[in-house]
Backbone bond lengths (Angstrom), bond angles and torsions (degrees), N, CA, C in turn:
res aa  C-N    CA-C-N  psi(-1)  N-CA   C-N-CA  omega(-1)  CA-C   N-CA-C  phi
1 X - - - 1.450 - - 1.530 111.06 -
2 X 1.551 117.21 -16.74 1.524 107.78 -169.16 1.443 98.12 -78.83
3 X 1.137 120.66 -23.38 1.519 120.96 -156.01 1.370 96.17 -82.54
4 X 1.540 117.55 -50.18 1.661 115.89 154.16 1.452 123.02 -14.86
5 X 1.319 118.92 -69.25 1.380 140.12 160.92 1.616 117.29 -27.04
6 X 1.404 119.35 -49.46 1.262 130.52 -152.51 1.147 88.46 -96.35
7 X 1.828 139.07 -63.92 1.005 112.25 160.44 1.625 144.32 -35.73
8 X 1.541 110.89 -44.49 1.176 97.95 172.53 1.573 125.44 -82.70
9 X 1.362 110.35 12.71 1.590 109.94 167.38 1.913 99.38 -96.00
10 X 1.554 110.69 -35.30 1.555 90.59 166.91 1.372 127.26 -62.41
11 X 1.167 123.95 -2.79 1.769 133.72 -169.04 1.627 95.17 -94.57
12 X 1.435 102.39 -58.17 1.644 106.17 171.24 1.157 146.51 -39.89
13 X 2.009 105.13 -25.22 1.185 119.42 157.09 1.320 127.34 -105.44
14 X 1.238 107.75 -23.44 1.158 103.32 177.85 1.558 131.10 -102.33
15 X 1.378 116.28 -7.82 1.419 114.68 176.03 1.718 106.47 -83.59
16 X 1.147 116.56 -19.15 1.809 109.38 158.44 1.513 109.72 -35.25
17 X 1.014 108.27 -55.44 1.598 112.96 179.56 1.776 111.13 -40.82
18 X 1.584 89.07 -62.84 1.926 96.01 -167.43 1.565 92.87 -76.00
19 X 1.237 157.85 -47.76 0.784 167.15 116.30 2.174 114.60 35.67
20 X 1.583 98.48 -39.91 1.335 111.28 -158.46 1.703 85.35 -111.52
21 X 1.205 108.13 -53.25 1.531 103.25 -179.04 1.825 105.53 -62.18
22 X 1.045 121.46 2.72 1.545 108.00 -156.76 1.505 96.06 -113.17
23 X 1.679 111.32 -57.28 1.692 120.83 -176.78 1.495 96.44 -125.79
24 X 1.177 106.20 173.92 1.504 156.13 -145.17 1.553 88.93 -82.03
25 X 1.450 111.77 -50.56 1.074 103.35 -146.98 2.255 101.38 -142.79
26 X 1.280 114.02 114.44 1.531 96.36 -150.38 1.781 107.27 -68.07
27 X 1.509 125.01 -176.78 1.572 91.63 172.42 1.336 124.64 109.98
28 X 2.113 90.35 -59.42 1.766 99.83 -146.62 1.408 91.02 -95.74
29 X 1.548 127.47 46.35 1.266 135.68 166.55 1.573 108.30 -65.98
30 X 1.964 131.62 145.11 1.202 119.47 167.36 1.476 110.93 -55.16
31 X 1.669 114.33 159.54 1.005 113.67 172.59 1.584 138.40 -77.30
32 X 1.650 120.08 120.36 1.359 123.80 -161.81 1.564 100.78 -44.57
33 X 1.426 95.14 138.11 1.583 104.47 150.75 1.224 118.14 -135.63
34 X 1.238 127.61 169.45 1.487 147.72 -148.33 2.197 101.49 -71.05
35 X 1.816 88.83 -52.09 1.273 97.19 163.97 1.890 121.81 -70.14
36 X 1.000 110.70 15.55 2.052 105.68 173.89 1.950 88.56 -126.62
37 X 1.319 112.49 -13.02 1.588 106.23 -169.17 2.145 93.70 -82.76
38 X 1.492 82.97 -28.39 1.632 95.99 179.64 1.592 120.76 -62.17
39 X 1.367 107.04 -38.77 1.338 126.32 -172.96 1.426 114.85 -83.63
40 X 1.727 105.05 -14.07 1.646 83.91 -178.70 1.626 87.02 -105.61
41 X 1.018 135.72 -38.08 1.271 126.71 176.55 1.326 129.03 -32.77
42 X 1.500 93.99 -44.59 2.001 109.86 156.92 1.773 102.87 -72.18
43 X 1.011 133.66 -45.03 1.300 102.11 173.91 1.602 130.51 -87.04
44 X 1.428 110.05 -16.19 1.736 97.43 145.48 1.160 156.81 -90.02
45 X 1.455 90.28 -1.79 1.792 119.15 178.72 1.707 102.92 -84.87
46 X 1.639 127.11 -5.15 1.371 125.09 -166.30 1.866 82.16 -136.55
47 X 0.917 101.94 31.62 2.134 95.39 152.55 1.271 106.12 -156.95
48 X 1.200 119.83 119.70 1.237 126.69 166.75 1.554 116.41 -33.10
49 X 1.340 117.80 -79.18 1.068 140.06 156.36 1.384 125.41 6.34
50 X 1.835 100.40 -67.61 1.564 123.64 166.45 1.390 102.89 -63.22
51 X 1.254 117.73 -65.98 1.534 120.11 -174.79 2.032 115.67 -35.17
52 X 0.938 101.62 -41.77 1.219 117.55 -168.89 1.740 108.30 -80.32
53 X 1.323 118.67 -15.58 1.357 134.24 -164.52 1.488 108.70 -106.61
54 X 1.388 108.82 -35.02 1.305 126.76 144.83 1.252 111.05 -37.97
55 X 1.069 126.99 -82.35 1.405 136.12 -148.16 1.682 106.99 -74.50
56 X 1.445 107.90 -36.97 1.618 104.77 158.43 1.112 95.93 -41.65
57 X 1.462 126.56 -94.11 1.497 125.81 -173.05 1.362 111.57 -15.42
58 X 0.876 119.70 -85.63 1.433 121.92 -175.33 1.900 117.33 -26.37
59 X 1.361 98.56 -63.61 1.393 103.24 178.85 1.805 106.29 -57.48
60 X 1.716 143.54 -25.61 1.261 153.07 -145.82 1.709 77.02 -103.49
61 X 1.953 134.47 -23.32 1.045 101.30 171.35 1.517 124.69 -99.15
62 X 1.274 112.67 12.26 1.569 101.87 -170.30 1.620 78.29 -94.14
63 X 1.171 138.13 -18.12 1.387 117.81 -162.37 1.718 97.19 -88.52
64 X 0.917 99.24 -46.20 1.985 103.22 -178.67 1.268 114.02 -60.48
65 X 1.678 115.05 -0.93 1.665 130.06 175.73 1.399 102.00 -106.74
66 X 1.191 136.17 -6.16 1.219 154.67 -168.56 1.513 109.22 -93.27
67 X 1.562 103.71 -54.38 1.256 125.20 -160.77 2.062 97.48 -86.38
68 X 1.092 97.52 -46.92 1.200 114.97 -174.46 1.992 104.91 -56.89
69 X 1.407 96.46 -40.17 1.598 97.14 168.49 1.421 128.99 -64.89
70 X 1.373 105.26 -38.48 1.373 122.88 176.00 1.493 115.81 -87.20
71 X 1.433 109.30 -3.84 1.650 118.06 151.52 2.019 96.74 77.56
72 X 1.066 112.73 33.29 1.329 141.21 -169.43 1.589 87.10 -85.98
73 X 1.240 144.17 80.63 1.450 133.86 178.36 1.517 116.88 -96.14
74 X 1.348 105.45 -12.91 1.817 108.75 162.74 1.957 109.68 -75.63
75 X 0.976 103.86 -41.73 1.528 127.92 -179.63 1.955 103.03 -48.95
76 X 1.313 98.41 -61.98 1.362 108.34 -168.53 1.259 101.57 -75.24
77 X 1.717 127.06 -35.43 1.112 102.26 -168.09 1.867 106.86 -80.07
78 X 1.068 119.36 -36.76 1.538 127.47 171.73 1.401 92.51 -47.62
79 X 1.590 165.21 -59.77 0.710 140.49 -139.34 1.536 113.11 -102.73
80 X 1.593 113.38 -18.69 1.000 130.86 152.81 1.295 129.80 -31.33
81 X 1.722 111.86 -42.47 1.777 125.56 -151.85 1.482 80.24 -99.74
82 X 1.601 117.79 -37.61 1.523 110.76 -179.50 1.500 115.32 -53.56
83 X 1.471 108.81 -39.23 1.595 121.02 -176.77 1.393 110.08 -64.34
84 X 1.625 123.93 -43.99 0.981 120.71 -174.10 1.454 122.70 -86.20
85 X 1.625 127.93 -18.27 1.270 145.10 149.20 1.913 103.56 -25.06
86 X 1.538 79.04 -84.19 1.789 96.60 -175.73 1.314 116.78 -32.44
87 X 2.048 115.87 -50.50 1.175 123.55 -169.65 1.394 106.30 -41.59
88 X 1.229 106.91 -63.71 1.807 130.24 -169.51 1.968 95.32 -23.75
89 X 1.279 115.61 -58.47 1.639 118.63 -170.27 1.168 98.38 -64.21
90 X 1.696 146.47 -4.39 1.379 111.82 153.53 1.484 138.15 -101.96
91 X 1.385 94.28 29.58 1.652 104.84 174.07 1.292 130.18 101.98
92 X 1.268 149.98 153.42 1.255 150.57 -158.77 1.956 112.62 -80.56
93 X 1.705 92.74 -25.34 1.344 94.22 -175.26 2.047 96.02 -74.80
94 X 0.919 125.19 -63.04 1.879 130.60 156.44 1.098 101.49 -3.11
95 X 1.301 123.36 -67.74 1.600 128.39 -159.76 1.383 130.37 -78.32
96 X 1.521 93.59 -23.97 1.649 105.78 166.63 1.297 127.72 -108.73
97 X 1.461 100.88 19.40 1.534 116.01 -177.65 1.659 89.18 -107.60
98 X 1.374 129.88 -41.99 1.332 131.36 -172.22 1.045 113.74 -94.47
99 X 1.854 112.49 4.80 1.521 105.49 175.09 1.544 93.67 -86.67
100 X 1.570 115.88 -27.89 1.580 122.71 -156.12 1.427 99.68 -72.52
101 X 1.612 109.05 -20.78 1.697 116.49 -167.51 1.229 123.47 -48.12
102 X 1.553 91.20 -37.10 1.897 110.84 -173.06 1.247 129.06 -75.83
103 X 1.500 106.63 16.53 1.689 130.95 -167.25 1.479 103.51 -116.87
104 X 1.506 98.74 -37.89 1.731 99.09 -168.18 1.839 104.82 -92.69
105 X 1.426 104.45 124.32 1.466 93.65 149.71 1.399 149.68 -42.20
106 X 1.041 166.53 49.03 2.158 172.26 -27.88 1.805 72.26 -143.26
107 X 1.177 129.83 -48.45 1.595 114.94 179.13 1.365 150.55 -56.54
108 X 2.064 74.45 -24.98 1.907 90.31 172.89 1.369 116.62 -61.98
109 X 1.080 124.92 -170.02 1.834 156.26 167.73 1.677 85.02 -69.34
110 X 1.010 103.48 -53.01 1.979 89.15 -154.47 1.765 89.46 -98.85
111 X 1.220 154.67 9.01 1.530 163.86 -124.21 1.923 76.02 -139.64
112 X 1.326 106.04 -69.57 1.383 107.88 -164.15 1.647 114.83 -80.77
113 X 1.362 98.64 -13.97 1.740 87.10 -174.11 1.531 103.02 -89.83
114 X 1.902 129.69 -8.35 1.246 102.95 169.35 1.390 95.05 -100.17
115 X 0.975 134.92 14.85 1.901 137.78 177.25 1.485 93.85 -74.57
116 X 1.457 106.59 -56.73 1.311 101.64 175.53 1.632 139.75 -56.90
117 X 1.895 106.96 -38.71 1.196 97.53 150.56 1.467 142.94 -80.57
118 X 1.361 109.41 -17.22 1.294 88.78 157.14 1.569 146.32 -82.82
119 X 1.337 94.82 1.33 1.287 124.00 169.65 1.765 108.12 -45.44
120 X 1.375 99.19 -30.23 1.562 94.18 176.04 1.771 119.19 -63.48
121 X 1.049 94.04 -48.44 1.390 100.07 168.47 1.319 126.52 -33.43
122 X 1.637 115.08 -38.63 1.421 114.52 -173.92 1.365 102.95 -82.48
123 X 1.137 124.88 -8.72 1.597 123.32 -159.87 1.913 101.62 -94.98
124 X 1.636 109.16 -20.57 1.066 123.28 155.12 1.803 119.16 -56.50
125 X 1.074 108.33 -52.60 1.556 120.51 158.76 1.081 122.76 -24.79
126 X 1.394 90.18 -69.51 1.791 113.07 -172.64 1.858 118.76 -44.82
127 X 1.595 93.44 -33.81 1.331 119.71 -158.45 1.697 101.78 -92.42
128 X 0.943 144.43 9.80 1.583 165.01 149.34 1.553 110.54 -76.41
């Protein structure tokens, strides 16, 4: 679950970025649901490619949690633009599911039930 965490604090900083280049307004993504957290998981869990781009991500957040501890704010943000670069290669459905992210609490009922599915994803990680 921490790694859960780390990702979703790399999404937190860094999809502001894609977020600003993308709409008008950052945020004003529809709101995630369990079924679009489902859909990208099926579409990055079935490309290598994606799968693997993911998991950069993933690894760009334990370090930007790293950096972020050590209050490193040039660090995080450079690694940030790296996070949000990468994001872009997994698709529009990714991007507007993690734009919607920044609305939901990770504590709620519905925060944890797509935490949980995408949680699969990391277990893909794991498996590299």
């Amino acid at each position: 679950m921490k790694k859960l965490t780390l990702i979703a604090a790399t999404f937190l900083i860094a999809i502001p970025l894609t977020a600003q280049a993308q709409a008008p307004k950052p945020g004003a993504g529809p709101k995630p649901t369990k079924a679009a957290a489902q859909k990208v998981v099926q579409i990055i869990s079935g490309d290598k490619a994606k799968t693997g781009v993911y998991c950069q991500i993933a690894a760009l957040g334990e370090q930007i949690d790293e950096a972020d501890q050590k209050k490193d704010q040039k660090k995080v943000d450079e690694l940030s633009k790296k996070a949000d670069d990468l994001s872009k290669q997994l698709g529009p459905e990714y991007a507007s599911l993690m734009d919607g992210m920044q609305n939901v609490n990770p504590d709620s009922a519905e925060g944890k039930d797509i935490g949980a599915t995408l949680e699969q994803l990391d277990k893909l990680c794991a498996k590299k």
